[in-house]
N, C-alpha and C positions, 0 to 999 in steps of 0.2 A: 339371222344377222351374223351370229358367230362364225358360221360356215363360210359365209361370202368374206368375213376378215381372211379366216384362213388359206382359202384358195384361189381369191380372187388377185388381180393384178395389180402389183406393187404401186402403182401410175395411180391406184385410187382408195391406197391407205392410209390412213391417219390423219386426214381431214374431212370434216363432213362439209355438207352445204354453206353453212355459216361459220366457216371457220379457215380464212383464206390462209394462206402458207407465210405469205409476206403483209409486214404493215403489224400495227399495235402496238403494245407493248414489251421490251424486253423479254421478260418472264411469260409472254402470253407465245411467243418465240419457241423459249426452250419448252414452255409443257406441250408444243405441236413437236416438235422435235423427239421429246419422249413417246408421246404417246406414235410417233410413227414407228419408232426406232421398235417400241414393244411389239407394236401389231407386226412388225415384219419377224422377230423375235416369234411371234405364235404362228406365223405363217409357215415358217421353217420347221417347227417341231410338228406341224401339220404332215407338210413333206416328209419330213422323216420319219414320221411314224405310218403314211401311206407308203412311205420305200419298204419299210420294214414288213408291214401287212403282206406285201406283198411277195416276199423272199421267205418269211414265216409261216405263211397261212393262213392267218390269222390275225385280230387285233391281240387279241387274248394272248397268245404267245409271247407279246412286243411287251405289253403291260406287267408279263412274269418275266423274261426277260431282262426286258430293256434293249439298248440298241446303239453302235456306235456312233460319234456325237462330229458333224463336221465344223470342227474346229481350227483347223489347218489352213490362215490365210495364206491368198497368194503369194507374200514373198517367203513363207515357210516352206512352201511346196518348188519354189523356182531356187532357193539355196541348198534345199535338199537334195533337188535333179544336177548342182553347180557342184554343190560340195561332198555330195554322199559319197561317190567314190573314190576321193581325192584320200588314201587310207595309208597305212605304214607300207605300201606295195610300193608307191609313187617314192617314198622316202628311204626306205631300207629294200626293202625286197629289186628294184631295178639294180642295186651297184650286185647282187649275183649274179645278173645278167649279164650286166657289162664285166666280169670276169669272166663265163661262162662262154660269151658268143665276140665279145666285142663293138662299139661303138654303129657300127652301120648295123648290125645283126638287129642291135634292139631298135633302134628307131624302124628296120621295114618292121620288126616282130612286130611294135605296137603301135604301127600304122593298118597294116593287113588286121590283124585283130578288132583293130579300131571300127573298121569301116565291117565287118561284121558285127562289130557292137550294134555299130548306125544301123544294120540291115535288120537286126534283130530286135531293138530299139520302135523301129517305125510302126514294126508287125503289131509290138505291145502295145502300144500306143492309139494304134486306130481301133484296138479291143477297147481298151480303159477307157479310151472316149465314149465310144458305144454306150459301156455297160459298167462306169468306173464305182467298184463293188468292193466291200473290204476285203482284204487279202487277194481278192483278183484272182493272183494265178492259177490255185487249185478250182477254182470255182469253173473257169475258161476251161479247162481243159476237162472238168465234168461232164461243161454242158455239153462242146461242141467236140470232145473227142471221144471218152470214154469216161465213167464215172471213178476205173480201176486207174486210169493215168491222173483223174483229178486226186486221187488218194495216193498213191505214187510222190509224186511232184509234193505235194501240200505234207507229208511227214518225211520225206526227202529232205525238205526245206526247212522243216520245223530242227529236225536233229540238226545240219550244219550250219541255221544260225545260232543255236543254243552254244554247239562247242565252237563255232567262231567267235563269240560271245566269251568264252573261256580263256581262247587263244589270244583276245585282244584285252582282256582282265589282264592277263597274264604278262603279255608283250609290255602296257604301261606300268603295271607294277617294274619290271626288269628296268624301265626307261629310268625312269629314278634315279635309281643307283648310278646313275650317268653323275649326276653332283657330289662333292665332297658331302661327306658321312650320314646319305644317304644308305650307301651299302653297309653299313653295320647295324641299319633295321630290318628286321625279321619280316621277308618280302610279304606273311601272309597279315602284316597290318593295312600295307599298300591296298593289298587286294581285298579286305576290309572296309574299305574306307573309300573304294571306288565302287562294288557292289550296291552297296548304300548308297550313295551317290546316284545309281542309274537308273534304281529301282523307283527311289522318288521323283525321279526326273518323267517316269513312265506311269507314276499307279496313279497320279492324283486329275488328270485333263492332260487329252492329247496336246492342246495349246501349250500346255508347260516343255513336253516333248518337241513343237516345232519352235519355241523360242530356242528353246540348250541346243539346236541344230542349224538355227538361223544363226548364232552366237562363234558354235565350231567350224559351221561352215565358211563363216568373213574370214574369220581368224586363218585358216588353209589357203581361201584365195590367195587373199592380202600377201601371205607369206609367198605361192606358188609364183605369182606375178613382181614378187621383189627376188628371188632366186635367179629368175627368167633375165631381169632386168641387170641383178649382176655377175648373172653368167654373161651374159651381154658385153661388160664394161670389161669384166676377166678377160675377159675371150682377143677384145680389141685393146689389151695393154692395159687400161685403166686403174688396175688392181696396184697395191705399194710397190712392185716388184717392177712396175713397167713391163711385163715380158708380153709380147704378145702372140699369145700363142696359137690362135687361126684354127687352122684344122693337121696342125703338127702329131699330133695323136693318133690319127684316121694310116697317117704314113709309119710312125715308129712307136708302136709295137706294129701299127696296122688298122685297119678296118674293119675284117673281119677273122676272128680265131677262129681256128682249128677245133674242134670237138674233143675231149678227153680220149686219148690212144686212137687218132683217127687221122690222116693225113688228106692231102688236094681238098678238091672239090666237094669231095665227100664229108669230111672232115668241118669244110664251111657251111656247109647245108645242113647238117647236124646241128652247129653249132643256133643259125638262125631259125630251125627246126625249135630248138629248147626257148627260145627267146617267146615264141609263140604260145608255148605252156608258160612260163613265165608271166607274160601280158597277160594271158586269161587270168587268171588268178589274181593279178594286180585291177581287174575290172567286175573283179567279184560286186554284188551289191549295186548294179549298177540300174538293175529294175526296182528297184528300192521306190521309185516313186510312185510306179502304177501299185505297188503294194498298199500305198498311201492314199490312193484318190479315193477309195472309200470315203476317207473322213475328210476330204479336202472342199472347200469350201468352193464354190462355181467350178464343178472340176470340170465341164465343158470346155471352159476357156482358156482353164492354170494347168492342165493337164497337157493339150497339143503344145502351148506354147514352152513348155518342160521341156518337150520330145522334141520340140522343133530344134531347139539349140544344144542338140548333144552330139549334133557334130560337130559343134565349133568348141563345145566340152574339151570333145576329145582331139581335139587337133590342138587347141590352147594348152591345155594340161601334159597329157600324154606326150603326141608327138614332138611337140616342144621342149617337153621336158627330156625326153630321152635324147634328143640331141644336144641339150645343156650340157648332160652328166657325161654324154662322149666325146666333146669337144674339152672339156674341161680335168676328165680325172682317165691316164691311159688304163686299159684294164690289166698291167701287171702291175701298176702300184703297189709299192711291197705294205703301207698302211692301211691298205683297203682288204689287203689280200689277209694278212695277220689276221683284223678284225673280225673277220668272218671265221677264219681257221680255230680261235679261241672264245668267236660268238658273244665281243663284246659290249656291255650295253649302251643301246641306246644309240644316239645320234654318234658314237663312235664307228659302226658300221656305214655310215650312208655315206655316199659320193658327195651328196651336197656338202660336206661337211668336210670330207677329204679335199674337194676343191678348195673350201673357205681356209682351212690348213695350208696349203699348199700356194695358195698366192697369201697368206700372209696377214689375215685378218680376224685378230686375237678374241673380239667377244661375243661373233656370232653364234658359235657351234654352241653353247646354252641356251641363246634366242630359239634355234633349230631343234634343239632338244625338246625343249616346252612346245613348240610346233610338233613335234611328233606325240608326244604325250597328248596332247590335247587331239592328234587325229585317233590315238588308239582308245580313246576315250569316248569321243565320237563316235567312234565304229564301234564300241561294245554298247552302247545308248541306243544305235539301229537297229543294232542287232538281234536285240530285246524286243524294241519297237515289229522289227519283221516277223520274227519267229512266233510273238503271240498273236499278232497278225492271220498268219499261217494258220497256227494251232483254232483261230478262230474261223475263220475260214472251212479247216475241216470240218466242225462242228457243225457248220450249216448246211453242210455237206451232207449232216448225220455218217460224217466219217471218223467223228471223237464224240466223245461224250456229253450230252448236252448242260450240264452245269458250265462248261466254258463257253455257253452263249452271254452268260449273267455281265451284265454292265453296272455300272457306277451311277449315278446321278449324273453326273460327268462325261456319261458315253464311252468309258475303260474298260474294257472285259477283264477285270481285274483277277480272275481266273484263269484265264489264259495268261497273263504278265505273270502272276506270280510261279506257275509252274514250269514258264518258260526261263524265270528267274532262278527257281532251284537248283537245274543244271548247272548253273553257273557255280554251285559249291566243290563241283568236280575240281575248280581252279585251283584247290587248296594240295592238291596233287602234284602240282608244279613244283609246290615249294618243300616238298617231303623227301624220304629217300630218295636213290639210284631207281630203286624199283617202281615206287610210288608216281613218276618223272615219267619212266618209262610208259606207265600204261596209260598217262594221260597225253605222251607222245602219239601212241597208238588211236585214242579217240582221235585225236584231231586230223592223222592222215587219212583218217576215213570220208573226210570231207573234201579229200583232195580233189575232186572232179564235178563235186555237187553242184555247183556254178552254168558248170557246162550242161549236166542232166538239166537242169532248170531252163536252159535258153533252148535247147532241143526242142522242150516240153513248148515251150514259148510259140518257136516257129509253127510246129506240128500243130497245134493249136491254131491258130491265124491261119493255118493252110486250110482247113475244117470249119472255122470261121467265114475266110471267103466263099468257099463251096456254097456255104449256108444259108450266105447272102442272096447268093447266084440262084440255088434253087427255090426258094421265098421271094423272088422279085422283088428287091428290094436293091437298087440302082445303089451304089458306092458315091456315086456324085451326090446323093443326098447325106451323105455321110458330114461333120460336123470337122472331122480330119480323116482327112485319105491319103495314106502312104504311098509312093508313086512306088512304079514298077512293079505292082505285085500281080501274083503272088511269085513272081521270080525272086524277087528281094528274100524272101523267106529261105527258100528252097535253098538259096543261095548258102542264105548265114547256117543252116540247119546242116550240110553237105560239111562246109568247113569246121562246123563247132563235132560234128560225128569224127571228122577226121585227128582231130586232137585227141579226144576221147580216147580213140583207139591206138593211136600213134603215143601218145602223152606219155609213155613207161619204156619210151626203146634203150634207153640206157641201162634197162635190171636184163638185157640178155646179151651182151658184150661188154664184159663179163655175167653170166647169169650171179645175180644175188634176188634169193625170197624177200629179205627184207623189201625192198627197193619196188617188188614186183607187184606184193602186199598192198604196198601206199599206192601204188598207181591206177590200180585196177580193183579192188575192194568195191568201189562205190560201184561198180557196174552191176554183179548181183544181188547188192543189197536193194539198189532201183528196182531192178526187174523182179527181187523176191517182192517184195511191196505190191506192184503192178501185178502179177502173177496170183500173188494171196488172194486179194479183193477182187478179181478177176473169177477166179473159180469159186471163193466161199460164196459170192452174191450172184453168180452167173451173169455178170454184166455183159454189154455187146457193144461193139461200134457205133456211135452215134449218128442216124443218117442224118446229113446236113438239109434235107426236105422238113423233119421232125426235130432238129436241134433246138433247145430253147434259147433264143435270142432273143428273148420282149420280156421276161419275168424281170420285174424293179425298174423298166424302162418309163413306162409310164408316167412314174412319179418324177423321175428326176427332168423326162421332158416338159411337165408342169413348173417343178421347180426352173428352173431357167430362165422363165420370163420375170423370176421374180429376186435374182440376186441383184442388186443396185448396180450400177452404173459407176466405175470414180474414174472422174472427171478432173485433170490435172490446172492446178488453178496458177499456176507459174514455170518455170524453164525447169527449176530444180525441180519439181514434182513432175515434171514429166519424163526427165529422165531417168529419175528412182521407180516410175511407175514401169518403164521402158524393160528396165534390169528386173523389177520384184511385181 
């Protein structure tokens, strides 16, 4: 009897024969209520413990172990895909741009980029449905490319969320200082007092981590779509000053600049050239959510419908947004330009902010402060969340050590969180010496490309995946989401994101500077040393996509499926929140 609660179909739990669903009394109500709510309760740990058996080997494994815990409701997992990449890039990092290349430069850079996201996005997306596994990425590119690019990829990943994880400790510690006599606190309580913060937010139930993410993500909306709204009003006069300013910026200074010592055409193509490393980088973290479907609850259904809308993500956010900041703020602005020149904190560098200055409107630019502290806070909270993700991920790999398998009660691999945590002491580097500054400048350029290695890894992966398909007869129309156009779509985004890559440092050789040359190109053989090590120490080989494993943990979750419940909108407002979350 127990087995039939466990695996049997949700349509015929928690009622017996004599004991109809409707009718009785109150209290005879809620205890069919309970005892349904538990039995589906054991049904799912049923599930996840046959997912688990079957990724581990064993029951035996799962019960020493443990295993992570799908806690991640749908609207955790659709604010995360909304707001995960909405980061300090969208708010500080674009007004570099827009000095850099000019107004028209950034909006194509992070349109073109964009729509490679989309193409890269899709690839991930019909994997993580397939097969949605914790940490995902390394795993995908074990099965179906090579086991040395699953190990590659998965401590690739683990190291630049760790020190982006540093960089974003570090970035809201400086935010701070943006209010009066904050800056006369010694920045390493900040970064104290936010570590803590993110640690608990991650060690205790994945739930606690998609509420503080459902929470940062409103909050980024909310703000992105009242900027949008009155860059809007600026734009068409509305703002104290009446002025209206159109698209008079696009004409004087211009449209598009010239590239540093670079004149004509060349000189502009440079310019929109850099706008395109720029973007990538501001789209960091943007697979963050198939990292998530592991633990995400019906991720069949929360999973495509994520991926479905992140091209309207990025057309609403991005595209939009870089045409705000260039309609709105010219990029010789001599207070935009200072700010960056003396790398002042906080919301004193962003364009949003130099526009809200510049038409005249005295008490935003702290509202927008606290918006940016609360994304770099967010982004160091993911980034935790990713990295020990990652780190666990290899382990099932048997590509790290398996103590980072052990979970919580909870479903936490609270080994993998806390050592992906440690790294994060490096932050205190920030706040030390000349020298001490310096070398934790140096960690963090190293991550300057990781982004890009990872969506490479993505495509290449999905190219090896569909082969997979193809020679396993196993039709793509059965597929649960099918990304259209492929495997062109892949090929596509894989062609342009190599191209960055390689192009991404043309500035350290007119004039040659090593520093410059260092930060751009760094990650390329630390990739391939990784790929290369694991490669030769294990004698790994190509994965033929006839023999690729695509069914191990499939099983279960196609069981699971028929038995996540149904919600069913019982009014207008519930169906429009059910629509968004």
């Amino acid at each position: 009897m127990e087995k039939e609660i466990i695996y049997g179909s949700s349509k015929d739990v928690g009622y017996g024969a004599d004991s109809p669903p409707y009718g009785g009394s109150h209290a005879h109500i809620v205890d069919d209520k309970a005892i349904r709510m538990g039995s589906l309760a054991r049904m799912r740990e049923g599930f996840q413990m046959e997912e688990a058996a079957s990724i581990y080997g064993s029951v035996g494994t799962v019960e020493d172990y443990g295993y992570v815990s799908r806690g991640l409701k749908s609207r955790h997992i659709q604010f995360i895909a909304l707001g995960g990449t909405i980061g300090t890039g969208l708010f500080l990092g674009i007004g570099r741009a827009l000095t850099q290349a000019g107004p028209l430069s950034i909006l194509l850079g992070y349109t073109f980029t964009g729509l490679a996201i989309f193409a890269m996005m899709q690839s991930l997306g019909e994997m993580a449905t397939w097969l949605p596994l914790p940490g995902a990425i390394p795993q995908f590119c074990a099965r179906y490319v090579d086991p040395a690019m699953g190990f590659a990829v998965g401590w690739n990943n683990w190291y630049a969320s760790s020190i982006t994880l540093c960089a974003e400790i570090s970035a809201a510690s400086i935010v701070i200082q943006f209010w009066n006599g904050a800056e006369h606190i010694n920045t390493a309580v900040w970064i104290s007092i936010i570590i803590i913060l993110i640690i608990c937010l991650n060690i205790f139930a994945v739930s606690i981590y998609g509420e503080a993410e459902f929470l940062f993500a409103s909050i980024k909306i909310l703000t992105i779509i009242g900027l949008l709204l009155l860059a809007l009003i600026l734009d068409l006069g509305g703002g104290p000053t009446h002025d209206r300013i159109g698209f008079r910026y696009w004409k004087d200074p211009g449209a598009m600049k010239m590239y540093v010592s670079t004149n004509g055409n060349t000189g502009r193509f440079l310019g929109l050239f850099s706008t395109l490393v720029n973007a990538a980088f501001s789209y960091g973290g943007v697979e963050m959510v198939a990292v998530a479907a592991g633990e995400a609850e019906n991720p069949r259904k929360n999973i495509p419908k994520a991926v479905r809308r992140v091209f309207w993500r990025i057309l609403f956010f991005y595209v939009l947004g870089s045409l705000a900041v260039g309609v709105l703020v010219p990029y010789n602005d001599a207070r935009l330009l200072s700010a960056q020149k003396h790398s002042a904190a906080g919301a004193a560098r962003s364009p949003w902010v130099i526009a809200i200055y510049r038409a005249g409107v005295p008490a935003l630019p702290s509202i927008i402060n606290a918006v940016i502290l609360t994304s770099a806070s967010s982004s160091a909270n993911a980034f935790l969340y990713t990295g020990s993700r990652y780190l666990y991920a290899l382990a099932q790999n048997r590509q790290a050590p398996r103590f980072l398998l052990r979970c919580s009660k909870t479903g936490v691999p609270y080994w993998a969180v806390m050592c992906t945590a440690s790294i994060s002491l490096l932050t205190y580097l920030s706040c030390g010496g000349a020298g001490a500054n310096v070398v934790f400048t140096w960690f963090q350029n190293l991550t300057t490309i990781a982004s890009l290695f990872t969506w490479c890894s993505i495509c290449i992966a999905y190219i090896q995946f569909h082969k997979a398909l193809k020679a396993q007869g196993i039709s793509r129309d059965s597929l649960v989401f099918k990304s259209p156009f492929q495997p062109f779509l892949a090929w596509a985004a894989l062609v342009y994101f190599v191209i960055i890559i390689v192009f991404n440092g043309f500035y350290a050789f007119t004039p040659w500077v090593v520093d410059s040359f260092i930060t751009s190109y760094a990650g390329i053989p630390i990739y391939f040393a990784l790929f290369f090590a694991w490669k030769i120490i294990k004698k790994t080989r190509l994965v033929d996509p006839a023999h690729a494993d695509i069914q191990t943990g499939k099983a279960a979750l196609d069981a699971a499926d028929l038995n996540w419940p149904e919600r069913e909108p019982r009014n207008v407002f519930e169906r429009v929140w059910f629509w968004i979350a």
